[in-house]
N, C-alpha and C positions, 0 to 999 in steps of 0.2 A: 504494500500500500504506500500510496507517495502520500510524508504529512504534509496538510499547507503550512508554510512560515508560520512561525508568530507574528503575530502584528503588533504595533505600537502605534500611538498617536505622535506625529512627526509634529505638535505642539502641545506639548504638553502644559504649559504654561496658562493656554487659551482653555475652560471650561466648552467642555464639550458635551452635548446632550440631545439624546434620540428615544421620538417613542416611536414601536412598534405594535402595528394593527393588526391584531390576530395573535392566537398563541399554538397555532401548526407547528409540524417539524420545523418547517421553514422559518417562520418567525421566530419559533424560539431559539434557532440555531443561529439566524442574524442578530439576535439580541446580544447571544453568551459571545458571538466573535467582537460587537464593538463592544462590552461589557469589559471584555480582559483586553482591549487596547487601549481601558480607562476611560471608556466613556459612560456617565450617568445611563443608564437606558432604562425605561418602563415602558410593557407589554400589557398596551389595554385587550383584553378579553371580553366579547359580548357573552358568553357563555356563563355558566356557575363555575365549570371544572375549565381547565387547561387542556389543551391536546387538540385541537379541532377534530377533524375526520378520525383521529389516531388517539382512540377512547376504547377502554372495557365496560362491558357493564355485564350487570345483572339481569336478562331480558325473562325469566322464565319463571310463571306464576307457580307451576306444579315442583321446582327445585331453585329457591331463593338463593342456593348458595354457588349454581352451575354459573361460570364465566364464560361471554363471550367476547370476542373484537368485534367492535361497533363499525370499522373501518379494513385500514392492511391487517393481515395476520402473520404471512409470512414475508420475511424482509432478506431478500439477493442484494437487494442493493446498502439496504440499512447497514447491512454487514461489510460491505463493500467500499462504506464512507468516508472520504480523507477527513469531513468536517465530525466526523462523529469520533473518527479515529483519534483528531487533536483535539479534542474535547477530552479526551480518555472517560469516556460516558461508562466504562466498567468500574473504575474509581466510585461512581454515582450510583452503582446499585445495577448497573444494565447487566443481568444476563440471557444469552444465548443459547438456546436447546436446539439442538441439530437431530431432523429425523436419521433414521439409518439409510432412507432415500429420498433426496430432493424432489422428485416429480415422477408420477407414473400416469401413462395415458393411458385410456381403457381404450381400446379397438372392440370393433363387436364380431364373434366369435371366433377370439383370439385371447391370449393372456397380452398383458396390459405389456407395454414399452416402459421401458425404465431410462433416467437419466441419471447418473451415481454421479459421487462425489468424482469419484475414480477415473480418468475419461478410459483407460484401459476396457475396465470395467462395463462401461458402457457400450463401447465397440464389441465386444467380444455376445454382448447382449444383442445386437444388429446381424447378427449373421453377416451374408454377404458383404452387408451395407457397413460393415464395421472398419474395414481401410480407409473406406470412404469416408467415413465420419473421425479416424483419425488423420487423414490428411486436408481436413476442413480446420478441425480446432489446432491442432500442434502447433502452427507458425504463430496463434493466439497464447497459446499457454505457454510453451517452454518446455525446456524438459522439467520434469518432477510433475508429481500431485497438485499442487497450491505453488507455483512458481510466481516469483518476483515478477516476470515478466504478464502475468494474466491478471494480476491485483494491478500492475502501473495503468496497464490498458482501460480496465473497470474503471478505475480514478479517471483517465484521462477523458473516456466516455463522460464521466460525470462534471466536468469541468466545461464552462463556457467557453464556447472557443473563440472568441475573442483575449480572453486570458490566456488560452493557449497560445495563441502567436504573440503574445507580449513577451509571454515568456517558458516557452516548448519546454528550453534546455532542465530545466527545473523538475522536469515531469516525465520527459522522454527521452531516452536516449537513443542514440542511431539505428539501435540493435529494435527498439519498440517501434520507430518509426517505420523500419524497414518490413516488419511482420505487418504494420497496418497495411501498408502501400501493396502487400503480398494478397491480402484479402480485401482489398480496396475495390474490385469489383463486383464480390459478394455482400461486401456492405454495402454497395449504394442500391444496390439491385432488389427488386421485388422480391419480397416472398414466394411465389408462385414459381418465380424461376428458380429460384434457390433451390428448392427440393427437386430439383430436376437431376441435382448429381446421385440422387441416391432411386436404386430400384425399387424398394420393399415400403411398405407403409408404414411400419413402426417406427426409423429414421423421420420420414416426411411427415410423422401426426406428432413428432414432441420437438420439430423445429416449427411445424405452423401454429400448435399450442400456443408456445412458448412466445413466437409474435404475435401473437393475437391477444397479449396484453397491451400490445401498443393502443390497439384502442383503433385503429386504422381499417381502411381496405386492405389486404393481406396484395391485392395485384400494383399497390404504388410503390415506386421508387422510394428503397430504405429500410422497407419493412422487413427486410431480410436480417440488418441488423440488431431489430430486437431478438430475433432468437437466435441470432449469435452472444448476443450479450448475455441472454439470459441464461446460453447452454454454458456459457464463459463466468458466470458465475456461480453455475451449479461445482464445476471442476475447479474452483478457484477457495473460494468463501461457504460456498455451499449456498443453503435456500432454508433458514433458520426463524424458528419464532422468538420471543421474547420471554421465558420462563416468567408464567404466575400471569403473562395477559401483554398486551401492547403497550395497554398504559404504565407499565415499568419505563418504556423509549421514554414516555413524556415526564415522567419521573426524574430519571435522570437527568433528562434535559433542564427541568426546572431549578433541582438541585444543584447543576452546573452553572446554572445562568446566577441564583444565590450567592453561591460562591464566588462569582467574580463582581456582586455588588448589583445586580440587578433585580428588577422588581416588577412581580407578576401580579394583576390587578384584575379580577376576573365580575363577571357582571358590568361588565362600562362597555356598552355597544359605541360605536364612533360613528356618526353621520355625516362628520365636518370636518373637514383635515384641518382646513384655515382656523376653525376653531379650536380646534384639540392644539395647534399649534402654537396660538396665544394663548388659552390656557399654561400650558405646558410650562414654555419657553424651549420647546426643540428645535435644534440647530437643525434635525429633520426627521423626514417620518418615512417610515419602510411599510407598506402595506402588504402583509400576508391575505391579499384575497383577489377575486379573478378578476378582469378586465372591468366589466360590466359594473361588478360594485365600484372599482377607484374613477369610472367615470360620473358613477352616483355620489362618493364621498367627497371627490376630489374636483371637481370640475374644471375651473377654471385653473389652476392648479398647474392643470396638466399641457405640458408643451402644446401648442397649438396643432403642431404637425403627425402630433402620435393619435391625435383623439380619434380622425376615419379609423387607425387600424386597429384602436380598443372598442370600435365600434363593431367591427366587421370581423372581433376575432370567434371564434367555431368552437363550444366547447369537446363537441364529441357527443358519441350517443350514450345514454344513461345505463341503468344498470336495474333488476329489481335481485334482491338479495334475500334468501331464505334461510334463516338459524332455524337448526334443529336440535333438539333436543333429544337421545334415546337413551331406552334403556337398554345398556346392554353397546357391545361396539357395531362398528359398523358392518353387516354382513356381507362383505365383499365377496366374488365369486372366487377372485383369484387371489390367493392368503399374501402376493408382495403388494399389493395394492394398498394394503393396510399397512404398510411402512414406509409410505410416502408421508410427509407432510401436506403435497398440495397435489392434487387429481385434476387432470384435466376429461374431460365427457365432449360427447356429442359428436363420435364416427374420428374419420378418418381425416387427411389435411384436405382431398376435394370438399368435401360438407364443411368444414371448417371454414374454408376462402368464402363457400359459398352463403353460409352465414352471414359472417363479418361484413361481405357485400351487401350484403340485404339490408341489416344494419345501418347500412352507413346509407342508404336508399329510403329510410323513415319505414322498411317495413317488418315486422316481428318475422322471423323465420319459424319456419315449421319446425323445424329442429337447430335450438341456438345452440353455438360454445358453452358448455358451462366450465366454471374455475370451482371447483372442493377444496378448500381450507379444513385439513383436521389436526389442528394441534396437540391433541394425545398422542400422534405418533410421537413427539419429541417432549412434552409435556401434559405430564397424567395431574396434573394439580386442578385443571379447569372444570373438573366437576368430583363429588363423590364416586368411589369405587364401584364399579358397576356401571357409571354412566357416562355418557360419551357426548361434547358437544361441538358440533361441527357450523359449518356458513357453507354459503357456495352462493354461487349468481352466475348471473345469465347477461351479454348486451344486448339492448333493447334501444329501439329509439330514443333519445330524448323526451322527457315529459309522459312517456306512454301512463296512461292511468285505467280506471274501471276494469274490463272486463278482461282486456288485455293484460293487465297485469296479474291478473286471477291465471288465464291460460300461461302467460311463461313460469309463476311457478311451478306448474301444474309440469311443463315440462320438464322444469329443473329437476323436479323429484324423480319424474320419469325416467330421465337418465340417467341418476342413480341407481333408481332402482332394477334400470336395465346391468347394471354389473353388480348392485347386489341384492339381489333375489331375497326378497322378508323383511325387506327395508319398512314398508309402513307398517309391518306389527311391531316396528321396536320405536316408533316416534308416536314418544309422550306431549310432546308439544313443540308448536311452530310459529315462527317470527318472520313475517312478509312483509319486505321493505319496497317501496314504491320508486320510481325517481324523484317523485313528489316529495314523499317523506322524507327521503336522503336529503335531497335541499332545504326545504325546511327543518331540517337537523343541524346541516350545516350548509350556512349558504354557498361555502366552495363547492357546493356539488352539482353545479349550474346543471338543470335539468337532470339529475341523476349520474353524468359525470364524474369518472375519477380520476381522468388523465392531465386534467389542469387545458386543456386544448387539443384537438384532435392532432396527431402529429405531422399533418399534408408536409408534403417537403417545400410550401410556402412558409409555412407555421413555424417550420423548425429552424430555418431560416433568419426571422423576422419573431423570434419568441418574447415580445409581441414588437419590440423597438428596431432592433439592432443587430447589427453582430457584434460591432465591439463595445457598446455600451446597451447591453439588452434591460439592464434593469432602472437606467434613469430616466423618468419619464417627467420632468419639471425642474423647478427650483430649488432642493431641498426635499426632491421627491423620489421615493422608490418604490420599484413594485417587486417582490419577493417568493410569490407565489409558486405555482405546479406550475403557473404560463409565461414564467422564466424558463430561462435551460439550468439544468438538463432537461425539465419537466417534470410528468409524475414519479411518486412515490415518497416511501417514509425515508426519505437520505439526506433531508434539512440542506441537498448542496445550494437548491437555487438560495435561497437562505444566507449562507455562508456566502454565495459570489455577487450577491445583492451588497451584502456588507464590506465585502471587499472592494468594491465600487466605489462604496462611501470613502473609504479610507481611502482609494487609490486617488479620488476627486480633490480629498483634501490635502494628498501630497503636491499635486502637480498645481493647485489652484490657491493651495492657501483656508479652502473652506468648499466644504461640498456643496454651499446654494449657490450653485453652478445656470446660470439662464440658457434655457435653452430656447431654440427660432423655433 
């Protein structure tokens, strides 16, 4: 893992002070960086608790004591994080339960594809396909298990690349550069093409899986490498939950942020940046939230020339999300299935492409993608002995509600209990989450959205400003979000590269309320 520098305030002299809107990974990871380069910061919070998307709770009337994630469960990249790494967020309570496998896809009448820690391992799992799939990842990873060189790549993924050409050398060396540029046609490349190198389905259903987190059409330019990344973090870091719940991540987050003199403020929704400003007295304000709100809170605020593209940016399509509750574990058909942390459902990679299309077309597919989160593989603490509690969801158009959201849970379940057979005699109770509800839960979940913005290779581009300054969007103004780069997930980087921003504005400038045309 490459760490970021430490920072420092190159005026120490001059009182410096920032609040941040929202208490996300992100927010609270821009907090704890300007926090320990000695600046005041306070994290206004509309919520009661901290964490935004990235919360446990208690969802289950029939066992008050069973834990779910209200948000991520399983964290590739959280693991993965230079910002969490220089936090040393293990210091703070964070630990990590690794299942005994990362990801297992069910194929239908077939045992399930596996991706191991191991990439040997995995290959050898692919039959034929198994050369192939190690002369795809090798020039990614290195030699060894967890090589230096597939932790710098994951960081350097996670880094805006704009900071990457300021400053490569810090992050890459010849040897990393040269393996990018080795796989540099499979990363810009479609998903759809990518699986072309491989014959057999079990290969081609846990690399279109695995991109089908992007949230994307699996047939546009790039989508290829989400599931190189992701298969590059299963052989790297692995694919880990958070022992005792997710909200441990936000735990430690807070207690890091504590520690270096910061202060979390929970119940204070913000409507008014200008306001919250003079209040305050903040030199400036980081907004952890999407587009849509900072044009709501911030208006005028904001650089005149950014507003069309915070106008016109794309969340992506929503999600409806089903906690279950059973008695009893999950009746899998195929006994390694049940040593995955995270199951991918719903056929092989052509149904999969042909989902996600559909999807992204505003129409419910006949049979969606589903994602299974079961964190007993890796952690038996989330419910009493005997009982098992899982999540899993389905993508869905944006905003989908009523009756449509009744039929895709209705499929979700179904494709479980297409691989495991007695599935509904052992669920005691069930939690159906809408895109509706999701947003009104937390409003980053614009329409049901978890990806912070669909990732068009317009979007990734322009995530939502810039390439070399993606996250300043005003005077004294940031945006910190999932619809900064890198983008989704619990890895607080966009967070960290928001606040490195700040600080980098206030080396070169003297003071980050920088005007922009």
């Amino acid at each position: 893992m490459m760490p970021p520098q430490q920072d420092s305030d190159p005026h120490p002299d001059r009182a410096r002070r920032a609040a941040v809107v929202g208490s996300g990974p992100n927010g609270l990871t821009a907090a704890c960086r300007l926090a320990r380069a000695g600046w005041e910061v306070t994290v206004h919070e509309a919520a009661a608790e901290p964490g935004g998307a990235l919360r446990s709770g208690r969802l289950f009337s029939s066992d008050p004591t069973a834990l779910s994630d209200l948000g991520a469960s399983v964290h590739p990249f959280g693991a993965a994080s230079p910002a969490f790494g220089e936090l040393d967020l293990t210091a703070h309570g964070l630990r990590w339960a690794h299942p005994q496998v990362p990801l297992a896809h069910g194929l239908d009448g077939a045992p399930p594809a596996l991706l191991h820690h191991e990439p040997d391992r995995t290959a050898r799992g692919l039959g034929d396909d198994g050369e192939a799939w190690r002369r795809l990842m090798s020039p990614l990873i290195g030699s060894g298990d967890a090589s230096d060189r597939g932790r710098r790549l994951l960081g350097a993924a996670m880094t805006a690349p704009g900071h990457l050409l300021r400053d490569p050398g810090g992050r890459l060396s010849a040897d990393h550069i040269g393996a990018l540029l080795h796989r540099a046609p499979e990363v810009v490349s479609p998903l759809s093409r990518l699986v072309r190198r491989f014959d057999q389905e079990p290969a081609r259903a846990l690399l279109a899986g695995a991109a089908a987190h992007s949230t994307a059409p699996l047939g546009l330019p790039g989508t290829a490498a989400f599931g190189l990344l992701f298969a590059l973090a299963a052989h790297t870091v692995g694919w880990p939950v958070v022992r005792g719940g997710s909200q441990g991540l936000v735990d430690a987050l807070v207690s890091a942020l504590h520690g270096a003199g910061g202060v979390v403020r929970t119940g204070e929704p913000v409507d008014d940046v200008a306001r919250l400003r003079a209040e305050t007295g903040a030199d400036v304000v980081l907004c952890d939230v999407t587009p849509a709100q900072l044009l709501r809170i911030a208006g005028e605020e904001i650089a005149p020339r950014l507003r069309p593209r915070l106008r016109s940016w794309e969340p992506g399509p929503g999600i409806v999300k089903l906690d279950l509750l059973l008695d009893g574990p999950i009746p899998w058909r195929h006994a390694e299935t049940a040593r995955a942390g995270t199951v991918h459902l719903g056929g092989g990679h052509g149904q999969i492409i042909a989902s996600e299309r559909a999807v992204s077309r505003g129409i419910l597919p006949a049979r969606p993608f589903v994602l299974l989160a079961q964190p007993a593989a890796a952690d038996e603490s989330r419910a009493e002995a005997g009982r098992t509690v899982c999540w899993s969801y389905a993508h869905v158009p944006a905003g989908l509600e009523g009756v449509g959201v009744v039929r895709a849970a209705r499929m979700i379940e179904q494709e479980i209990a297409a691989q495991a057979p007695g599935l509904a005699d052992r669920i005691l109770e069930r939690r159906i989450w809408s895109p509706g509800e999701l947003e009104r839960w937390n409003p980053n979940l614009a329409g049901g959205s978890l990806s912070g913005g669909v990732p068009t290779p317009g979007q990734l581009v322009r995530r939502p400003a810039s390439l070399t300054a993606p996250y300043r969007m005003g005077r004294g103004l940031y945006l910190c979000s999932a619809s900064t780069p890198p983008g989704g997930g619990a890895h607080g980087m966009c967070g960290w590269g928001a606040a490195g921003q700040v600080l980098g504005d206030l080396a070169r400038d003297g003071g980050p309320l920088r005007a922009l045309g």
